[in-house]
C-alpha positions as CSV (number, residue, x, y, z in Angstrom):
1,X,-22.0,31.6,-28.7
2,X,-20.7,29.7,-31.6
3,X,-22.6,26.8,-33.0
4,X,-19.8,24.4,-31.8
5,X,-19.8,25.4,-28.5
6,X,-23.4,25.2,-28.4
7,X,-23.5,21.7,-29.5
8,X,-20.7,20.8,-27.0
9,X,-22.7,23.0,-24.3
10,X,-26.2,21.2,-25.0
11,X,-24.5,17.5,-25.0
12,X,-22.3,18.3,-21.8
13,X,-25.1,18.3,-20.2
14,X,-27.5,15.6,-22.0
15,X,-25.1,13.1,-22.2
16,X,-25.2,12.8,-18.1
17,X,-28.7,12.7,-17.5
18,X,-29.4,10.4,-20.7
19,X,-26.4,8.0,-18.9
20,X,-28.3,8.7,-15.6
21,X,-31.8,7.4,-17.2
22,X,-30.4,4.3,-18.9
23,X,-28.9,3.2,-15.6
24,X,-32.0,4.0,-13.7
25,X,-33.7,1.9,-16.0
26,X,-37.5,1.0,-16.2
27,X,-40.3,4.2,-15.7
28,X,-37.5,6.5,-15.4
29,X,-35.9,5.4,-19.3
30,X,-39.4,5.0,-20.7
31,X,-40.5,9.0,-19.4
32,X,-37.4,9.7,-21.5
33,X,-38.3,7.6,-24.5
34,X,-41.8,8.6,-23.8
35,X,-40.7,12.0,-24.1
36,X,-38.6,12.0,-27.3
37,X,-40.7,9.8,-28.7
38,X,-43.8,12.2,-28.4
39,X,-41.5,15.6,-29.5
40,X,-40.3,13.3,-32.2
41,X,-43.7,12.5,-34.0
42,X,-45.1,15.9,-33.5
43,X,-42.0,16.9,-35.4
44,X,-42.8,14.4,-37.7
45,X,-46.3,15.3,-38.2
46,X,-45.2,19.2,-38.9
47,X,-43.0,18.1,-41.6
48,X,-46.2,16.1,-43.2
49,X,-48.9,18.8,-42.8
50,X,-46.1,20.7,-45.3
51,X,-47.0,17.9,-47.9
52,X,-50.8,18.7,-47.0
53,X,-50.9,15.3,-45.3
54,X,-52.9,16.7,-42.6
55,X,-52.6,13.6,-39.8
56,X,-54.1,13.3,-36.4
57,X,-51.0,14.6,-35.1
58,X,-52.4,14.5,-30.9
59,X,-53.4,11.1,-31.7
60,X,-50.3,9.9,-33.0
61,X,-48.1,11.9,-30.4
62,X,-50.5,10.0,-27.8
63,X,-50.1,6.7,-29.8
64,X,-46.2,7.0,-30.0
65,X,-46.4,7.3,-26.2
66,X,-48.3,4.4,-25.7
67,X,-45.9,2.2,-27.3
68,X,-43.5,3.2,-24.4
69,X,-45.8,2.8,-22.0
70,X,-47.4,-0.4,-23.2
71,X,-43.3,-1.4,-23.3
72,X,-42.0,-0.7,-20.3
73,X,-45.1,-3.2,-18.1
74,X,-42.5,-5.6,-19.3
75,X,-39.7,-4.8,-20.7
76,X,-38.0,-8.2,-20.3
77,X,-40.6,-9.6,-23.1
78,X,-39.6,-6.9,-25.9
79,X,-42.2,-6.1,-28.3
80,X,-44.2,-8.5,-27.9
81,X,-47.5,-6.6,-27.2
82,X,-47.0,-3.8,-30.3
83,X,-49.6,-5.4,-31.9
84,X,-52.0,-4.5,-29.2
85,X,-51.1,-1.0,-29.4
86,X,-51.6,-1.1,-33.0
87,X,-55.1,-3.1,-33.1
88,X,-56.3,-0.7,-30.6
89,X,-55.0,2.0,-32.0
90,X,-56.2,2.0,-35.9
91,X,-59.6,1.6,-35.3
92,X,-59.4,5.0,-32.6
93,X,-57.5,6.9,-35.8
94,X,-60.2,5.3,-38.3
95,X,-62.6,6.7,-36.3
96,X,-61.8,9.9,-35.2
97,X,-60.5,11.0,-39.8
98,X,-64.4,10.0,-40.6
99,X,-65.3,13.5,-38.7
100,X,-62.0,14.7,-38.4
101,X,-61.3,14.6,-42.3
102,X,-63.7,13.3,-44.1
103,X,-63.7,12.3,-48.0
104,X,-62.4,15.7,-48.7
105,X,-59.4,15.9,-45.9
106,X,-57.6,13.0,-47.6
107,X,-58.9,10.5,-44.8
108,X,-56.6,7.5,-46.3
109,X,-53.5,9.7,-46.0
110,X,-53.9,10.6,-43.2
111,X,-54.4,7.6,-40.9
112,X,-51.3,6.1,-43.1
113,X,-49.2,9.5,-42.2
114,X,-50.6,8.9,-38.4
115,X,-49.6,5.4,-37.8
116,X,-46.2,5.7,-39.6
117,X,-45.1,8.7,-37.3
118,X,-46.2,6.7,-34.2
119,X,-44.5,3.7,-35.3
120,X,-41.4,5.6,-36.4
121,X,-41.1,6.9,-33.2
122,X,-42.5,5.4,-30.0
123,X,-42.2,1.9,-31.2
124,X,-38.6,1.7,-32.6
125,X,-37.6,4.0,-30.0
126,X,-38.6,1.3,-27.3
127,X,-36.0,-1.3,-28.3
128,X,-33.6,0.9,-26.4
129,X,-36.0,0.3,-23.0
130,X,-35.6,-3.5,-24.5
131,X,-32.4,-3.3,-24.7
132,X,-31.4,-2.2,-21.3
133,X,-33.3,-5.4,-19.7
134,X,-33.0,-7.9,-21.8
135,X,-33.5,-11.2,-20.1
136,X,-30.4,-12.8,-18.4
137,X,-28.7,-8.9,-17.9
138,X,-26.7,-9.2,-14.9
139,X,-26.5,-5.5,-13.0
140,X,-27.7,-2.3,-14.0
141,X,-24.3,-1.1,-15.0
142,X,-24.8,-4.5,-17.7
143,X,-28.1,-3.4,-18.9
144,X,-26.8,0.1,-19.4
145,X,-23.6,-1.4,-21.6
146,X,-25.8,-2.9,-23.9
147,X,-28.0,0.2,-24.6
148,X,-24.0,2.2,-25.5
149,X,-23.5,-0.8,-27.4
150,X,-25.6,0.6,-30.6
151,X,-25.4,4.2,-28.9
152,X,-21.6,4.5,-29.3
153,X,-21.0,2.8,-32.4
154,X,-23.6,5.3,-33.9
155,X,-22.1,7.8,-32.7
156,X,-18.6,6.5,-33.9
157,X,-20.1,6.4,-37.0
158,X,-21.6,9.7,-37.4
159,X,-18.1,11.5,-35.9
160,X,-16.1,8.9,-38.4
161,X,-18.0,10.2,-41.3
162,X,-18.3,13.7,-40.7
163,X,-13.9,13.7,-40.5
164,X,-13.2,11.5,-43.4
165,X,-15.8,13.1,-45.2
166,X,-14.0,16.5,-44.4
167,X,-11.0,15.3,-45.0
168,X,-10.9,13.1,-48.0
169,X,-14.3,13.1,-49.3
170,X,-14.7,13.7,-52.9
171,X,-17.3,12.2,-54.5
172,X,-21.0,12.5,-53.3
173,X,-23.2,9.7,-52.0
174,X,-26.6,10.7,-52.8
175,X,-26.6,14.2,-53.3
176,X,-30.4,14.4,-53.9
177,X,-31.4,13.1,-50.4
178,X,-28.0,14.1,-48.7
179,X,-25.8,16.9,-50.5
180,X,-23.2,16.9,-47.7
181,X,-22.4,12.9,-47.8
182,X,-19.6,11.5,-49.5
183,X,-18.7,7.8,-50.2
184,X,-15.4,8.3,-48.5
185,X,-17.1,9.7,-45.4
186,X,-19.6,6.4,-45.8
187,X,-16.4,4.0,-46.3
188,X,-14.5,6.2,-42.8
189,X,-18.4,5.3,-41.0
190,X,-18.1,2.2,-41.2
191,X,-14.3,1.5,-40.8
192,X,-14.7,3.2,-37.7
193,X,-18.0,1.4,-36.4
194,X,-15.9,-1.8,-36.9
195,X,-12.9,-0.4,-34.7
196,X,-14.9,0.9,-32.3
197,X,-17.1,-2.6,-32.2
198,X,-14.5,-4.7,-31.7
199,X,-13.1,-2.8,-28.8
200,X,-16.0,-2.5,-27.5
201,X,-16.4,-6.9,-27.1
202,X,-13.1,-6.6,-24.3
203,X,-16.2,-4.8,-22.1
204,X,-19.0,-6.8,-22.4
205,X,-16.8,-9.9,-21.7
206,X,-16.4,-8.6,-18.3
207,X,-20.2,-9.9,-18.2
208,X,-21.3,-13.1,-17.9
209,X,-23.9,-12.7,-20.3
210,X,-24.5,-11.7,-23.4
211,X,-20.6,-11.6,-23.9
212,X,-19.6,-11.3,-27.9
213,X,-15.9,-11.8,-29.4
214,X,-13.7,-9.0,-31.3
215,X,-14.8,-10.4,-34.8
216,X,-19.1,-10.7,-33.5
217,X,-18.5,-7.0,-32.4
218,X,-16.7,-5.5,-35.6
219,X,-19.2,-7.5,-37.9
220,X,-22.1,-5.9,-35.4
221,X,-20.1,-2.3,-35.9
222,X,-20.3,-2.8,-39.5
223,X,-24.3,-3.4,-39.8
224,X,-25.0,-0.6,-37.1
225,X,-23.2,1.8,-39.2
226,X,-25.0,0.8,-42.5
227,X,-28.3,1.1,-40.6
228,X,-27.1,4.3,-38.9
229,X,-26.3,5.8,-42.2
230,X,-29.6,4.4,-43.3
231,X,-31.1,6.4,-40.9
232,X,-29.8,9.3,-41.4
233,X,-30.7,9.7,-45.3
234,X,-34.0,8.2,-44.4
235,X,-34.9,11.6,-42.0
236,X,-32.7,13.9,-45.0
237,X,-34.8,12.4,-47.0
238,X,-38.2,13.8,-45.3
239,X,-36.6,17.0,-44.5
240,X,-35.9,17.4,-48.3
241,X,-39.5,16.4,-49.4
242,X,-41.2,18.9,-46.8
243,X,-38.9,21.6,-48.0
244,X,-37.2,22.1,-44.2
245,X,-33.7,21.9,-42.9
246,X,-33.9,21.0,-39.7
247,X,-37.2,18.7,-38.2
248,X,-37.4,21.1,-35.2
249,X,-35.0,23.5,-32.9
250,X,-35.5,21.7,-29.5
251,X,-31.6,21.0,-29.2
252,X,-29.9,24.3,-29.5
253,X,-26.8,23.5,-32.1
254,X,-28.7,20.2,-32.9
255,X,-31.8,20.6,-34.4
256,X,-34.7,18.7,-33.6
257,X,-35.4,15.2,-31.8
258,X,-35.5,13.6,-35.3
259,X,-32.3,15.4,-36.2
260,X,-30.8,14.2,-33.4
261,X,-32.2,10.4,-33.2
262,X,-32.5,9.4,-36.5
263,X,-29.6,7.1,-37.1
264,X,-31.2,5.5,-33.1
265,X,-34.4,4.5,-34.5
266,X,-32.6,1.7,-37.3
267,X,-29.5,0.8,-35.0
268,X,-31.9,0.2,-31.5
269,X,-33.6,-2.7,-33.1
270,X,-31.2,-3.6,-34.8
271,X,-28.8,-4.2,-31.5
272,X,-31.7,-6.0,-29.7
273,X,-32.2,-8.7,-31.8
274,X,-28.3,-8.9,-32.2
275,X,-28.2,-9.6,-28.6
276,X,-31.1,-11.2,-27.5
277,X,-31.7,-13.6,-30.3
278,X,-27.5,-14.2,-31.6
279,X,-25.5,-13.8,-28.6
280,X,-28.1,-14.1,-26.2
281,X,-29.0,-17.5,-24.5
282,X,-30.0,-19.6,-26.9
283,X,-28.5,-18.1,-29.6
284,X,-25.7,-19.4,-31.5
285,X,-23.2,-17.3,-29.6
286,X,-25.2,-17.3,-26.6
């Protein structure tokens, strides 16, 4: 089987079940989260130990997890209780380096490496549970179009990128994190983040909330494809660090969770402030 059809193969049947979770909603999207979330950091924490960062990897995985969990009690109040995870969950890594690690295991690396993977992962990862029930979201088929919102336009802007760049692309965008990326393909992201966006407002104003015009939409497609982009060099530029081309093999054709939600962790965020706090109620669009 040929690495295309793979990929195709492997995202016929994802895309389904991850449309099937989002609409669900609730426990059901956060054991998916949850479940990236975890495969993620442990990917994450591989990568790290290649650097001899040596972290608490079952204590992050379990850490990134509880971000989830501690997120979906309420998802309707965002992250509002991430600082509990976090002052709860230092002091349990602090702890558990002084035997673990010791002066000589590099003890301040790696509660730093620990938190950051958790962080990475679980927490930014749970603005897509945010995201799907934000306060004022009318159905579940409402919830579920604002979770595509940052989902397709990263997608448009990976597929955008990857033509052009084909195509067109001459001259290399950072070829010391990212060897394959061209300016051109960056210029065809965003161009088509912004179409995509602004066709994307004629379906949200079938909502009654949370409703955004063509020129909100292609000015929110343009920063989602910076910060998917962003992404995206951000995890090339791990992999190049720890000497590894892809984070993992879970996803046959794909790669890793990492490879496959990188640009995800910058543009979930990203879309939930975007709509809760600037088109939102209350917020200047809102």
């Amino acid at each position: 089987m040929s690495e295309t059809t793979l990929r195709t193969a492997v995202a016929a049947v994802g895309i389904p079940l991850a449309v099937a979770a989002i609409y669900a909603g609730s426990w059901v999207l956060a054991a998916l989260i949850g479940a990236v979330a975890v495969l993620g950091s442990l990917e994450f924490y591989r990568m790290a130990e290649r650097r001899d960062a040596q972290p608490l990897a079952f204590i992050g995985a379990a850490t990134a997890f509880a971000f989830v969990v501690v997120g979906a009690l309420n998802p309707a109040a965002g992250p509002s209780d991430y600082g509990l995870v976090l002052a709860l969950a230092f002091p349990v890594i602090a702890t558990v380096a002084i035997w673990q690690r010791g002066v000589e295991g590099q003890p301040l690396l790696s509660i730093s490496t620990t938190l950051t993977g958790a962080v990475y992962t679980g927490a930014l990862l749970s603005f897509g549970l945010f995201l799907r029930h934000l306060p004022g979201h009318e159905s579940a088929w409402h919830g579920t179009a604002l979770v595509f919102a940052p989902v397709l336009l990263t997608w448009a802007s990976d597929t955008f990128a990857y033509f052009v760049g084909r195509a067109w692309g001459r001259r290399k965008l950072i070829p010391k994190v990212s060897p394959g990326k061209t300016v051109e393909g960056a210029i065809g992201a965003v161009v088509g983040s912004v179409l995509v966006g602004g066709a994307y407002a004629f379906l949200l104003q079938q909502f009654t909330s949370y409703q955004a015009g063509v020129g909100e939409m292609a000015i929110f497609g343009l920063i989602i494809s910076m910060a998917a982009q962003l992404g995206d060099l951000v995890e090339s530029l791990l992999k190049r660090d720890t000497g590894v081309k892809d984070s993992g093999t879970l996803l046959p054709g794909h790669g890793g969770a990492l490879d496959r939600f990188d640009s995800l962790f910058f543009t979930l965020p990203l879309a939930y402030f975007f709509f809760r706090y600037w088109v939102g109620p209350g917020g200047p669009l809102g």
